[in-house]
C-alpha positions as CSV (number, residue, x, y, z in Angstrom):
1,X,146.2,289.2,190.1
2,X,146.3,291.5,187.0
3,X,149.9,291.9,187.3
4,X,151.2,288.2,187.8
5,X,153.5,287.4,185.7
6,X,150.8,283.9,185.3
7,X,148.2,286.2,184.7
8,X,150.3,287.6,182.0
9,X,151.5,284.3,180.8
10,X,147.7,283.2,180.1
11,X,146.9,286.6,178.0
12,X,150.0,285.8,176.0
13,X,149.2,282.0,175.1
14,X,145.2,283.4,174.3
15,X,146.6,286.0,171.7
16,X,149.3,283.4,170.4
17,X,146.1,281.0,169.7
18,X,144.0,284.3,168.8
19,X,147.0,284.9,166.0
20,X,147.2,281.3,164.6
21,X,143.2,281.5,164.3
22,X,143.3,284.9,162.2
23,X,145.7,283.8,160.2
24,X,143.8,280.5,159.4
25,X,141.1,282.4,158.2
26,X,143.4,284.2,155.9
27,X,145.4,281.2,154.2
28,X,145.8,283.4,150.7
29,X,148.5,285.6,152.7
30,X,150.5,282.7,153.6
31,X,150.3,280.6,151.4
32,X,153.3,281.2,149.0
33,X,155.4,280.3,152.6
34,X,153.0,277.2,153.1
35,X,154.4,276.2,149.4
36,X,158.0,277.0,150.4
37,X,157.7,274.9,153.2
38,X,156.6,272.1,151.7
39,X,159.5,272.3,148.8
40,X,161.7,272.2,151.5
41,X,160.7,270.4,154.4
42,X,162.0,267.1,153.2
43,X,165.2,268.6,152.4
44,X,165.8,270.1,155.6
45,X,164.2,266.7,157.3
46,X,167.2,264.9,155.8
47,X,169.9,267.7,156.4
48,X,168.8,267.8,159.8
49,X,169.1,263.8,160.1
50,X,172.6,263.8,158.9
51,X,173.8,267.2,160.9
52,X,172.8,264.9,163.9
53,X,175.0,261.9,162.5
54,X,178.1,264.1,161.3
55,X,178.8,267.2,163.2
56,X,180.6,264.6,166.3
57,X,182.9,263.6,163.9
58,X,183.1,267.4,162.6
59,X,183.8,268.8,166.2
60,X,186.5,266.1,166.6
61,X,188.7,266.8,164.1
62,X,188.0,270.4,165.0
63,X,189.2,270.2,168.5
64,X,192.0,268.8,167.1
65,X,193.1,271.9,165.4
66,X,191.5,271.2,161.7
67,X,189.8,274.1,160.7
68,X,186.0,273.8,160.6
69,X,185.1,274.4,156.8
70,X,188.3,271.8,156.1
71,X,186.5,269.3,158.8
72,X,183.2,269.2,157.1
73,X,185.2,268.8,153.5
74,X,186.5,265.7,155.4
75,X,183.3,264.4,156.4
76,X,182.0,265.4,152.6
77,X,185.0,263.3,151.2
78,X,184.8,260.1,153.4
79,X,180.7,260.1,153.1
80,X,181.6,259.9,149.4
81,X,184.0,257.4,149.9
82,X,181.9,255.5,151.6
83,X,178.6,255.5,149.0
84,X,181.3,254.4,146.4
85,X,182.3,251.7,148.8
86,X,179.3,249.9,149.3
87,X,178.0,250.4,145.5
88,X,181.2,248.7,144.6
89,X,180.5,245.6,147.5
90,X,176.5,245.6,147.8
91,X,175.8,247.0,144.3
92,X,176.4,243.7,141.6
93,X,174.5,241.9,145.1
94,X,171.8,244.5,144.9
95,X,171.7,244.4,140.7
96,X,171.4,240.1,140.7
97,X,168.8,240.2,143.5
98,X,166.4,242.5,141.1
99,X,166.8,240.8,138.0
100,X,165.9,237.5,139.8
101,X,162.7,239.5,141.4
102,X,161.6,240.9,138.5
103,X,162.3,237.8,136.3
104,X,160.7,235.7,139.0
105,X,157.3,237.8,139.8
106,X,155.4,235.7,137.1
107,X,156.3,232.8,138.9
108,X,156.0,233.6,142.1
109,X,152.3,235.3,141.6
110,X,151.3,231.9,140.0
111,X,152.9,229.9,142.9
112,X,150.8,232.2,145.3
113,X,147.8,231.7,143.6
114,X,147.9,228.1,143.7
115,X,148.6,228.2,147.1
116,X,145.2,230.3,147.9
117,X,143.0,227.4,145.8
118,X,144.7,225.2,147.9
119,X,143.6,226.6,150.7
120,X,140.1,227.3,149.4
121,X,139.4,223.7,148.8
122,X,140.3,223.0,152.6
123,X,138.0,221.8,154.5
124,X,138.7,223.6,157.6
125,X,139.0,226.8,155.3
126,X,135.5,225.8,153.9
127,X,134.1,226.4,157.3
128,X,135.1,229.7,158.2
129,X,135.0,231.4,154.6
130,X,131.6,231.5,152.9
131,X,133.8,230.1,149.1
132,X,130.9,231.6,147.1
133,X,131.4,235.0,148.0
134,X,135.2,234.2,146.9
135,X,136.1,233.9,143.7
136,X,139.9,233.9,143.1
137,X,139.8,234.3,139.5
138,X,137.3,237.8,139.8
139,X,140.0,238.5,142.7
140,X,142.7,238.4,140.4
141,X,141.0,240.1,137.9
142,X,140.5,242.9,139.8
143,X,144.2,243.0,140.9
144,X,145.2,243.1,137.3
145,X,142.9,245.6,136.5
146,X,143.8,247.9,139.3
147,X,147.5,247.5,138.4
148,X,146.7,248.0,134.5
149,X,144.6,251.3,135.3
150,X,147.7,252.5,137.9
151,X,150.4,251.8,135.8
152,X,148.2,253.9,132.7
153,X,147.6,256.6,135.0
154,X,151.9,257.1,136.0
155,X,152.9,256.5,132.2
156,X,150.5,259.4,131.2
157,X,150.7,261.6,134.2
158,X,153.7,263.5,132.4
159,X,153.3,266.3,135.3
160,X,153.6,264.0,138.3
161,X,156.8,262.7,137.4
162,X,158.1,265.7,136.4
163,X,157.1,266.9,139.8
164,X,158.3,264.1,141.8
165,X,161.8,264.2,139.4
166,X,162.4,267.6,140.3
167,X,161.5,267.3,144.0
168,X,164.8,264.6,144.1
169,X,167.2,267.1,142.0
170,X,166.1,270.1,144.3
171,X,166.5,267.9,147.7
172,X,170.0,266.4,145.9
173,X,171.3,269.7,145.2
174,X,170.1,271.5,148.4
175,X,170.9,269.1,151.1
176,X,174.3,269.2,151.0
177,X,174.7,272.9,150.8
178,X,171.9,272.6,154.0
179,X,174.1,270.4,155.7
180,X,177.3,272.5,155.5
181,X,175.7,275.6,156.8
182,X,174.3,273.7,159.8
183,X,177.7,272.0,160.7
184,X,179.9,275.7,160.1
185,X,177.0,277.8,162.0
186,X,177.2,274.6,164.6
187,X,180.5,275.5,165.9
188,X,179.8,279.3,166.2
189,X,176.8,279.2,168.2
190,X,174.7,281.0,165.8
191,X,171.5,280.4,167.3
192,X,172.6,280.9,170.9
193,X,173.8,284.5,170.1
194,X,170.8,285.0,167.9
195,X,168.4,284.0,171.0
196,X,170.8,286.3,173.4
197,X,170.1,288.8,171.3
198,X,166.2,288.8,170.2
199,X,164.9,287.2,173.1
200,X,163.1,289.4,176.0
201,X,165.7,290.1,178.9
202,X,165.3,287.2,181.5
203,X,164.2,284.5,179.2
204,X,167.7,283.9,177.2
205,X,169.0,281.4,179.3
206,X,166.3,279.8,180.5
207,X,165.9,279.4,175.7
208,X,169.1,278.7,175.4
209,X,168.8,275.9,178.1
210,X,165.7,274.3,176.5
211,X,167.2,274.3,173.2
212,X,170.6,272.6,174.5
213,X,168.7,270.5,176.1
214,X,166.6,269.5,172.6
215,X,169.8,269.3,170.5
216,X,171.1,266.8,173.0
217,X,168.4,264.3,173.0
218,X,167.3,264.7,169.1
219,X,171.4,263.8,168.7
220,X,171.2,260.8,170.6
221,X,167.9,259.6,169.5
222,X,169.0,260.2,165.4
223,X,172.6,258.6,166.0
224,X,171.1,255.7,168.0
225,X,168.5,255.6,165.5
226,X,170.6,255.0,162.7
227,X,173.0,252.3,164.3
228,X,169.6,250.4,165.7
229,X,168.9,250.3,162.3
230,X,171.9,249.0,160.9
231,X,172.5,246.6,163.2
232,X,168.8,245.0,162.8
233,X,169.1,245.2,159.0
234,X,172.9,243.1,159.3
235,X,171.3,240.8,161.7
236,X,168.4,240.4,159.5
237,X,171.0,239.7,156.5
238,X,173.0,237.0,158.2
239,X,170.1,235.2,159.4
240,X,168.6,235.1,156.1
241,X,172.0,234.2,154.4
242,X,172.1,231.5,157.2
243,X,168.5,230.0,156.6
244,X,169.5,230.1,152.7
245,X,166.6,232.5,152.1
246,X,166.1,234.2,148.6
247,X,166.6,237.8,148.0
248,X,167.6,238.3,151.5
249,X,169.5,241.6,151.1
250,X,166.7,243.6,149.4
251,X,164.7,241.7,152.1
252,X,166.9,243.1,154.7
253,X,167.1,246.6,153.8
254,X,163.5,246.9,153.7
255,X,163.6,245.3,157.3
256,X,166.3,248.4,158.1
257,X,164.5,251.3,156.6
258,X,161.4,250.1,158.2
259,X,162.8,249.9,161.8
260,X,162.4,253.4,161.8
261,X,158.5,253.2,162.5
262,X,158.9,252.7,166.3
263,X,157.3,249.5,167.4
264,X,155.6,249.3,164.0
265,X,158.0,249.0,162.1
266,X,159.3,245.7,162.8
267,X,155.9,244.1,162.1
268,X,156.0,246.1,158.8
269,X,159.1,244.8,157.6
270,X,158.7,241.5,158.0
271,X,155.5,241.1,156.0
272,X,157.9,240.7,153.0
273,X,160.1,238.1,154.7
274,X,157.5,235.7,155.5
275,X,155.3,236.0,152.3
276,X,158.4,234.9,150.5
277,X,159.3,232.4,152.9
278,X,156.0,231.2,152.5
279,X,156.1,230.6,148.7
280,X,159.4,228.7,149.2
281,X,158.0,226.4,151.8
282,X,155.9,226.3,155.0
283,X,159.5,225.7,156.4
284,X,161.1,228.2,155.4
285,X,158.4,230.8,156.4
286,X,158.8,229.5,160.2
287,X,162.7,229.7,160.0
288,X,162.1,233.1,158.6
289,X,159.7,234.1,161.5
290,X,162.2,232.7,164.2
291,X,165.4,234.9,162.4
292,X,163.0,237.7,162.7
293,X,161.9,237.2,166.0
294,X,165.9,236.4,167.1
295,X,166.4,239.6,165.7
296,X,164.1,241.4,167.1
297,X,164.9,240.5,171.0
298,X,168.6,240.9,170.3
299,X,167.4,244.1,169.2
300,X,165.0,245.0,172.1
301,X,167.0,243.6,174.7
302,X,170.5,244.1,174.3
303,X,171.2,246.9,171.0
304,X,168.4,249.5,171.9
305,X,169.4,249.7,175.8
306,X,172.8,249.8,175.1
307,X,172.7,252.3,172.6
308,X,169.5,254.6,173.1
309,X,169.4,253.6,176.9
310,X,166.5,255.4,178.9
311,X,167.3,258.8,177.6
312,X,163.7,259.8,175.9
313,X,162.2,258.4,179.2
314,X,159.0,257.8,177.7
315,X,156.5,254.4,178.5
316,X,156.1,251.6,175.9
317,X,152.9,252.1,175.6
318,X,153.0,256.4,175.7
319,X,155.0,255.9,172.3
320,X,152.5,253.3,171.1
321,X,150.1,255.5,171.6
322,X,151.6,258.5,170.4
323,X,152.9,256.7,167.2
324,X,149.0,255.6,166.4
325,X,147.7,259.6,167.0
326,X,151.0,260.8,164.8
327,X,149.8,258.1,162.1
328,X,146.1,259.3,162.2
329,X,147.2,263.2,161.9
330,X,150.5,262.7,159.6
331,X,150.7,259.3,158.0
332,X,153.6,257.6,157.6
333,X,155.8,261.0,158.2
334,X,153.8,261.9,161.2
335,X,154.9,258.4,162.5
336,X,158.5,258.6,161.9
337,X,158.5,262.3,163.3
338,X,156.1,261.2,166.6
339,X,158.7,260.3,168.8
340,X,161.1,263.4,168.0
341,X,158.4,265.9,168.3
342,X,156.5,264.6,171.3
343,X,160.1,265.2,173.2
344,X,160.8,268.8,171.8
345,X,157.4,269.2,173.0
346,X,158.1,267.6,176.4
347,X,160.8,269.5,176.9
348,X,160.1,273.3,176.0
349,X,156.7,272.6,178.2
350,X,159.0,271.4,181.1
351,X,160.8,274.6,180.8
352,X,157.6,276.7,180.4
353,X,156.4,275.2,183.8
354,X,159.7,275.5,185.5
355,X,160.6,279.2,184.8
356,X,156.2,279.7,185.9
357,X,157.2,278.3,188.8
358,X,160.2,279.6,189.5
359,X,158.7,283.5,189.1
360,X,155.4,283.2,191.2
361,X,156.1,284.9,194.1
362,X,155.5,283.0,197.6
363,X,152.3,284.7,199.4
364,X,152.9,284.9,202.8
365,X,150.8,284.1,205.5
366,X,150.6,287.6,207.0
């Protein structure tokens, strides 16, 4: 038993958690790489994203004789191209939609406050709601108070937007340089010869495997991810165009970016939708809710299948599940990074169990 290779397995995972628990009790040594970390998590979050959405296009024109650094020049170029593109079609869209919001806000607060003493001095509202303990007016108040102190609080923080405008110059000025190493070291199998070389003898392949194996589905799940997206957030603009809905682009990008959020997401972005809806008309907020809901089975039933398919294999209610544990641990990032992770994890376990089982030998019965 001392000399199983599962015996030996066991010690190695108790000293891995023995190492992670001694150096948790030693933060101050690490902590100038827990800093560097965090500077550049996000930025390699993003590069990462758009390695998985570029590097097909990359390899393509590479197989078809166009050198690699001339390839990703390519890619650099048309991605340009292509920002200038919509800021030239979406832009002036984007810029009148804004001004009407902001101009609008006054209005639209006042039009949602008579609507709430409207439905104060209901009768069936009157039964369910105790209307002393509400009092719109103190309810507003405090609103405006909140936002007053909030808005005092960013105007004098000098430091936090210093911070938070020098966080978006470093990720702007290091994710492109991020993303053209990943794309050039792509197509030399850096990490494969790196793991040939470092790794014990016996376990390359079976790390090279798992981490082919991991590129493949994070690539289909980002690229999938990203046309699911667009698709719901175009859907989401026609039917708003179609229903004659105000401010239905911003409206719709919001409905986009939040489609992320798996299963959430959709609930999250349509809050917006509907509360404007509402303010235009009761109608109006059910012909938003039945654009969104449209949208929502085209994109369930016929977009995700056809363009994810089955390939995280994982059970409605595992991700819901997942996403609310991710949400607890991470917030909003742990949610948008559950799904990801929670298949990496799958996956190198899988291969831990399978190369366990592969190398216990078979006791006979003699």
């Amino acid at each position: 038993m001392w000399n199983s290779k599962l015996f030996r397995i066991g010690i190695g995972i108790l000293l891995l958690f023995l190492i992670i628990y001694v150096g948790s009790q030693i933060t101050f040594v690490f902590y100038p790489f827990i800093i560097a970390f965090e500077a550049l998590f996000i930025s390699f979050l993003i590069a990462g994203g758009l390695f998985y959405i570029t590097y097909p296009f990359v390899d393509w024109l590479h197989i078809r004789k166009v050198p690699r650094p001339a390839a990703i020049a390519a890619i650099y170029l048309a991605i340009i191209g292509l920002l200038v593109l919509l800021s030239l079609i979406i832009g002036p869209i984007l810029q009148y939609e804004f001004t009407r919001l902001a101009e609008n806000i006054p209005g639209k607060i006042s039009e949602a406050r008579q609507f709430i003493e409207v439905i104060e001095e209901s009768a069936f509202f009157a039964r369910l709601v105790d209307l002393d303990a509400l009092d719109i007016d103190n309810i507003a108040d405090r609103i405006s108070t909140t936002a007053s102190r909030a808005l005092t609080q960013v105007a004098t923080s000098v430091a936090m937007i210093l911070d938070f405008t020098v966080n978006i110059f470093t990720t702007v000025i290091i994710v492109p340089f991020l993303l053209y190493y990943m794309l050039k070291e792509k197509g030399q199998g850096a990490i494969a010869k790196v793991v040939t070389r470092f790794a014990p003898r016996g376990y390359a392949d079976n790390i090279n495997s798992a981490l082919a194996e991991i590129n493949r589905l994070l690539s289909s799940y980002v690229q999938g991810l990203g046309i699911v997206c667009l698709s719901v957030g175009i859907l989401a603009y026609i039917g708003f165009l179609i229903i004659g809905l105000e401010y239905a682009l911003i409206l719709s990008i919001f409905i986009m970016i939040t489609n992320v959020v798996p299963f959430l997401g959709p609930f999250i972005g349509a809050i917006p939708a509907v509360i404007i809806g509402l303010l235009n008309s009761p109608l109006m907020m059910l012909l938003v809710i039945i654009v969104i809901t449209i949208v929502q089975q085209m994109e369930s039933l016929l977009i995700s299948p056809q363009v994810m398919g089955r390939k995280l294999a994982l059970n409605p209610l595992a991700i819901i599940l997942i996403v609310l544990v991710a949400g607890r641990l991470g917030g909003l990032l742990g949610i948008i990074l559950a799904i990801p992770v929670f298949t990496v994890l799958k996956i190198i376990i899988a291969h831990i169990y399978e190369y366990i089982q592969l190398n216990i030998p078979v006791e006979s019965d003699s």
